[in-house]
C-alpha angles and dihedrals in degrees: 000000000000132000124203096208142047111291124224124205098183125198104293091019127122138187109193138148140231124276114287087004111123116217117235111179126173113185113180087206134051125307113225116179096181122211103288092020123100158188105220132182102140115131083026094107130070131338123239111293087015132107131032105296104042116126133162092281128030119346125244143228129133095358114023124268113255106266115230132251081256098071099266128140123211131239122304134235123268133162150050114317092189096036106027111190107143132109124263108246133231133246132229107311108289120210099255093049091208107083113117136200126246106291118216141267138186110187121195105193108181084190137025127321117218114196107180086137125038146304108190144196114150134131123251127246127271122223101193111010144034121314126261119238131250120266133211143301123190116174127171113186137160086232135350122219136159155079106262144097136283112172136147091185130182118255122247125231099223103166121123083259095069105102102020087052112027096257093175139193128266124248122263113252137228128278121180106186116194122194125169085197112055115269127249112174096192099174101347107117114204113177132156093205122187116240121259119240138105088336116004111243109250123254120279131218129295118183131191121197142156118249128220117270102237104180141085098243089221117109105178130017124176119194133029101330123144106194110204149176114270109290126235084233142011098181119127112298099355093098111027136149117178080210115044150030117245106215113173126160116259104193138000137204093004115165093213117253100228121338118308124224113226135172104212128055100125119079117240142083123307117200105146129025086248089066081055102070095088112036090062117122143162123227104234107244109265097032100142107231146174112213121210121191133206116205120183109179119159134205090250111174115151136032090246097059114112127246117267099229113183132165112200134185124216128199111187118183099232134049119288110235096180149359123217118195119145126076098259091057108046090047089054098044099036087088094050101049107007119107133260100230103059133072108236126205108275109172129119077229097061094108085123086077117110132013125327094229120167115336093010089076136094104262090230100056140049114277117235118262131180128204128214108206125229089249094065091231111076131066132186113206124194112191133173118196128174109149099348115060118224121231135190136188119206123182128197143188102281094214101027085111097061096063127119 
């Protein structure tokens, strides 16, 4: 399922699934599961003496089920730790017969998700055998804040046979958490607990990772721009558009590797490499960075076509740390932003790289220039191409964007 908007889970609302359905939900906005609201596919998963990991005393997932006074184990581990999509299982049959494990949820934010009431996964408890497990919890999110609770526990056995007969707890489940900004769980609590009983199920499995950071970083353009995923090749004449400037993000959320040379740090105009001396700067090494490249190559074929001449405007939505824009620079940094997915130049010919400011342009026509805004985040680029095509590295604060 995807929804093209922000989603609201208000106090006393619920989103949940069918039994043994697993929810897949996909919002393009932010994620707000308000206090009293919830996400709740808890009791969703096997039933008692189902799933893989059932066994005659609590069911496991992520952590084992307690084993009972009568030599049984409980149920045993399965599943992704880093991509949990399975099922919670059942215990040994309960009274009742009816008493599930933790379902399943994966859970795409493009925003931020707000948990200040619950995401939950647990197992339910279990009145007269032993406890289900816990089930799974996949969540994908720009950033993660709240104070909320996000939890796939175990459930607990909590009949009056517990401790004569080895009713046991359920195993904890499994939770995989992806943020592209660094987490900080303040008062969030997120726990996969085991179920109490004869003997408690163990913990299950709890995972933080960084996801990948799937959008352009650029947030307004005026003018002829294309952005794009990442090309196969930016070498001369292999991506060209007589109209328009590609622009696409090589790398995100990069702690640099050593320091980075840039040539631009200072806002203002640059028409000339003389504007350009003092301006220079260095990155320092560890800085952690996204690097976003402009790329204008034209169709040029005879001596009579005409110039492309375009002046774009870029709005990125962190701050810009440095600009790249001369041959040298862009060769020695190609290896350390640039993406893996694209063929740089690597000639020892490859002077037509960057901007033609100054002396570098035809007598008889303006020369490119390029702004930095006072913002930091917005650049205007003016770039004229006939047989040479014109690049540009900007690279920006790879977290900027994360702040309150």
């Amino acid at each position: 399922m995807e929804l093209d908007a922000n989603l609201l889970i208000e106090t006393n609302g619920w989103l949940s699934h069918p039994v043994t359905n697993a929810l897949n939900l996909k919002v393009t906005g932010d994620v707000t599961v308000e206090a009293g609201g919830y996400i709740a596919v808890g009791a969703r998963g096997y039933a008692a003496q189902e799933g893989p990991g059932w066994s005659f005393s609590g069911g496991g997932y992520g952590g084992r089920g307690g084993g009972d006074g009568f030599g049984n184990p409980g149920g045993g581990t399965y599943g992704s730790l880093t991509e949990p999509v399975d099922f919670g299982s059942g215990g040994i049959r309960d009274t009742s017969r009816r008493v599930r494990a933790g379902g399943a949820l994966r859970l795409w934010v493009g925003g931020e998700l707000r948990v200040n009431g619950k995401i939950v996964a647990d197992g339910q408890p279990a009145a007269g055998g032993g406890g289900p497990s816990g089930g799974s919890l996949w969540l994908t999110a720009r950033k993660l804040t709240g104070v909320g609770l996000i939890s796939a526990d175990g459930g607990s056995a909590t009949g009056l046979m517990r401790g004569n007969y080895g009713e046991s707890g359920g195993g904890g489940g499994r939770i995989a958490i992806y943020t592209t900004c660094p987490i900080n769980l303040g008062s969030l609590v997120v726990r996969v607990n085991g179920g109490t009983g004869f003997e408690a199920g163990r913990v299950g499995s709890i995972y933080y990772g960084v996801q990948k950071y799937d959008r352009l970083g650029l947030i307004a353009s005026e003018g002829a721009v294309a952005p794009i995923a990442p090309p196969a090749s930016v070498e001369l004449n292999r991506l060209t558009n007589n109209l328009a400037m590609f622009f696409f993000t090589e790398s995100t959320n990069l702690a640099l590797p050593t320091s980075l040379a840039v040539e631009i740090t200072v806002p203002g105009r640059y028409d000339s490499f003389a504007s350009l001396t003092n301006s220079r700067g260095t990155i320092p090494k560890s800085t952690p960075v996204s690097s976003h490249f402009v790329h204008l190559d034209t169709s040029y074929v005879l001596d009579a076509d005409p110039d492309t001449m375009l002046t774009n405007r870029l709005t990125f939505d962190s701050p810009i740390l440095g600009i790249i824009l001369t041959p040298s620079l862009l060769n020695a940094s190609d290896l350390i932003l640039g993406s893996p997915e694209t063929v740089y130049p690597t000639s020892d010919d490859n002077y037509w790289r960057g901007l033609e400011m100054d002396d570098n342009a035809d007598a008889d026509a303006d020369a490119d220039w390029i702004t930095l805004g006072q913002d930091r985040k917005t650049i205007t680029i003016s770039s004229r191409v006939r047989e040479w095509a014109d690049q540009v590295r900007i690279i920006t604060s790879a977290y900027g964007e994360c702040q309150d």
